[in-house]
Every structure is written in C-alpha cells, then in structure tokens.
C-alpha positions in Angstrom: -1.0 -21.2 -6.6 -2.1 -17.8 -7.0 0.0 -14.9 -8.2 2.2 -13.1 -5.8 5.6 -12.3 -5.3 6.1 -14.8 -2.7 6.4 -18.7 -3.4 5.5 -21.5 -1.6 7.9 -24.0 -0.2 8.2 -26.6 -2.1 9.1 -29.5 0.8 5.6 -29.7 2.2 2.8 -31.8 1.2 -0.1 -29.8 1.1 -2.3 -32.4 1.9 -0.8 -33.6 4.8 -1.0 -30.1 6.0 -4.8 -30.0 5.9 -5.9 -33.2 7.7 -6.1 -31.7 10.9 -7.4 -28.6 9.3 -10.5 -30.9 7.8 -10.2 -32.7 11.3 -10.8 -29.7 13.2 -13.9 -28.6 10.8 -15.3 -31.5 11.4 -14.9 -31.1 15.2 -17.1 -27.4 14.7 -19.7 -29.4 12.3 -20.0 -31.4 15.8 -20.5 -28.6 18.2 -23.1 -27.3 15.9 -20.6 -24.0 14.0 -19.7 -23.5 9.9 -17.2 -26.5 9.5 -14.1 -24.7 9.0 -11.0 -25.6 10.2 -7.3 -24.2 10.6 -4.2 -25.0 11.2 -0.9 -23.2 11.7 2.7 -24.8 10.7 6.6 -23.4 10.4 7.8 -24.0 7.3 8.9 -27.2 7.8 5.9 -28.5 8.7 5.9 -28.7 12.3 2.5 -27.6 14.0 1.9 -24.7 16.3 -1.7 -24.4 16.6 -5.0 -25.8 15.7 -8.5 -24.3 16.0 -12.0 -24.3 14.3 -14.9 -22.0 13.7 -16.4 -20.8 16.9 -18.5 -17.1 16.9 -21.6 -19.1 18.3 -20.2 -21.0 21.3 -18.3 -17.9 22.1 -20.8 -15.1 21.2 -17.9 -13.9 19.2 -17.7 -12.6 15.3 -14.7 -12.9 15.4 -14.4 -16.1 16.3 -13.2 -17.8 13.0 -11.4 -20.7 12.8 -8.3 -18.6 11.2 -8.0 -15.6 14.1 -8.8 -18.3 16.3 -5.6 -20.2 15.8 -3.7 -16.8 15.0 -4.1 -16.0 18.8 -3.4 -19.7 19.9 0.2 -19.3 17.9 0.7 -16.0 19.0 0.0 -16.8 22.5 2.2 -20.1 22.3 5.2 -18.1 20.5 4.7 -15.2 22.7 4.8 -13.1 19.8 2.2 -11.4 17.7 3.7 -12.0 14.6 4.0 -14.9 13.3 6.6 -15.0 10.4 7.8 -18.2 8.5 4.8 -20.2 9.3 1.8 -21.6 7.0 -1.8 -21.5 7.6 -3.7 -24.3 6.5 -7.7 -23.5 6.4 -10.8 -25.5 4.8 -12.3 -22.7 3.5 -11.1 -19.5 1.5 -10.6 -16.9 4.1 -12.9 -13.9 4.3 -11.6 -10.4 4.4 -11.7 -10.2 8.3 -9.2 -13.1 8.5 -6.7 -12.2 5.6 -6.3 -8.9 7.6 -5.2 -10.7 10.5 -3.1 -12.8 8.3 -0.7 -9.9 6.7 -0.6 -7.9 10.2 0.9 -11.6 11.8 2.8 -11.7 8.7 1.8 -15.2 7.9 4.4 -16.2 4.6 1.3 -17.9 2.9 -2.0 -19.6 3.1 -3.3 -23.3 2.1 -6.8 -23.7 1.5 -9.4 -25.9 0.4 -12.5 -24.8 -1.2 -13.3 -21.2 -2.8 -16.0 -19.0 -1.0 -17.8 -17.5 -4.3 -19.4 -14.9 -1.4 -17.0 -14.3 1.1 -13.5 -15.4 -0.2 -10.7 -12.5 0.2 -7.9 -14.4 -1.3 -8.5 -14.9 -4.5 -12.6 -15.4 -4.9 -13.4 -11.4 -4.5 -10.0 -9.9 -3.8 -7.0 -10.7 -4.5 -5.8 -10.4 -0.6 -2.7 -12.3 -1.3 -1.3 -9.4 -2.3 -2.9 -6.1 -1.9 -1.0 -3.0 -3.4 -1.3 -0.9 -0.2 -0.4 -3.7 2.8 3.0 -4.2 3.5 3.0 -7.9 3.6 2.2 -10.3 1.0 1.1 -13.8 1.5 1.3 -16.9 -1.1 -1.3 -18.9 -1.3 -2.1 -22.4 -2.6 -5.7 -23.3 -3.1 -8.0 -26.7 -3.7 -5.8 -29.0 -1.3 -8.9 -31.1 -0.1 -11.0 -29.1 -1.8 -13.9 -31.3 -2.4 -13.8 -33.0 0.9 -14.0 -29.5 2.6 -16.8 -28.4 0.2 -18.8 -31.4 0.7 -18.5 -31.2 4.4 -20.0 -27.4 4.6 -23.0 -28.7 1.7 -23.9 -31.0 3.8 -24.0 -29.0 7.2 -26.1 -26.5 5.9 -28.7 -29.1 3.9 -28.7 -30.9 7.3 -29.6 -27.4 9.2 -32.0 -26.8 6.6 -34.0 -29.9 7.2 -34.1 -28.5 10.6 
C-alpha cells in the first residue's frame, strides 16, 4: 500500500477484485485498444460496473478504461459521486483518471502494474494524496501485476510486428 491517510479494507481479497478487471483488458486487447481494464466495487466487494480502454473505438481520449466505468457507476447509482466504493484497474492510472477519481470520491484504488511514463498514483505523482485536493484515495498496488504487465508487453510487440 502506498502512504496516505486513508486505509484499505482489510475484508477484500485484492485478487479476486481484479479478475474481471484483467478480464475486461483482455476484452480491449480483442477489439484492438491498450489492454486495460477496470472495475468498480462497494466496499464489500459487490460489483457496480465494469469497463475497458476504449479512446479508438469511440474517437474519445477520454475514453479510459477508469472514466469509462466511473460514468457506468455514476450512471447506475444516479449519482456522481461515488463514495465507499473501490476501483480495481490493470494499469497505474494516469493523471487524467486519478482526477476523476478524487472528484467521485472513490475511497481507494487497486492496481496491477506501475506505468514508469504515465502513472499518477504513485509512479510520477503521488495522486493518492495530493496536498491541495480535497479527497484522498488509498491505494494498493501489484495485485496481478505481472499478468497485467505481460498482457500490455505483449500487445504492443504484437502491433509492432505489424
């Protein structure tokens, strides 16, 4: 766990958490997107929504597999914030998606591998728990880490074959 105020439950298991997460990356490595998957559970452990990386099927740069399944909860809650829930995502979220994160006020963040070049949780920010936002997250990294990183090595060697 990285440092922050907040603390993660301790009655989940993490890696139960992220099979769908890594099930839904691999369902964007299919339709041709980054393999990244997320997932969205309350804290005790019940699912909300799913989603997976999709800014090229959708023309949209936004379109990562965390906002994605932000607006999917938000939509199904009927509520923009999402408070006592958990996201569980493949890779380390980049700085656009940890801002959505604190303004749903997700209580924390599960994640596989570290993105040395984009990361904003704990890779090139710490965005956990930024002095000036108003919400702090927890966070929990390597839960399927080498599955998730494996899965993104090999779907860009594969598109640069091609």
């Amino acid at each position: 766990m990285s440092g922050s105020r907040h603390i993660p439950p301790t009655n989940l298991n993490w890696r139960e958490l992220m099979a769908p997460a890594f099930a839904e990356a691999c369902k964007a490595a299919k339709a041709g997107e980054a393999p990244i998957g997320a997932v969205l559970f309350t804290l005790s452990g019940d699912l909300i929504a799913s989603a997976h990386n999709a800014p090229i099927v959708m023309n949209d740069p936004t379109a990562h597999a965390e906002v994605l399944c932000l607006r999917k909860a938000a939509q199904q809650l009927e509520n923009y914030r999402l408070p006592n829930t958990v996201l569980a995502v493949t890779l380390e979220p980049c700085i656009m998606c940890v801002g959505a994160l604190l303004h749903a006020r997700v209580a924390g963040v599960v994640f596989g591998a570290r993105d040395p070049r984009a990361g904003a949780l704990v890779s090139n920010l710490d965005g956990h728990a930024l002095p000036f936002a108003n919400h702090h997250l927890w966070t929990v990294e390597g839960v399927l880490a080498e599955e998730s990183s494996g899965l993104l090595k090999r779907f860009f060697l594969e598109r640069r074959k091609h």
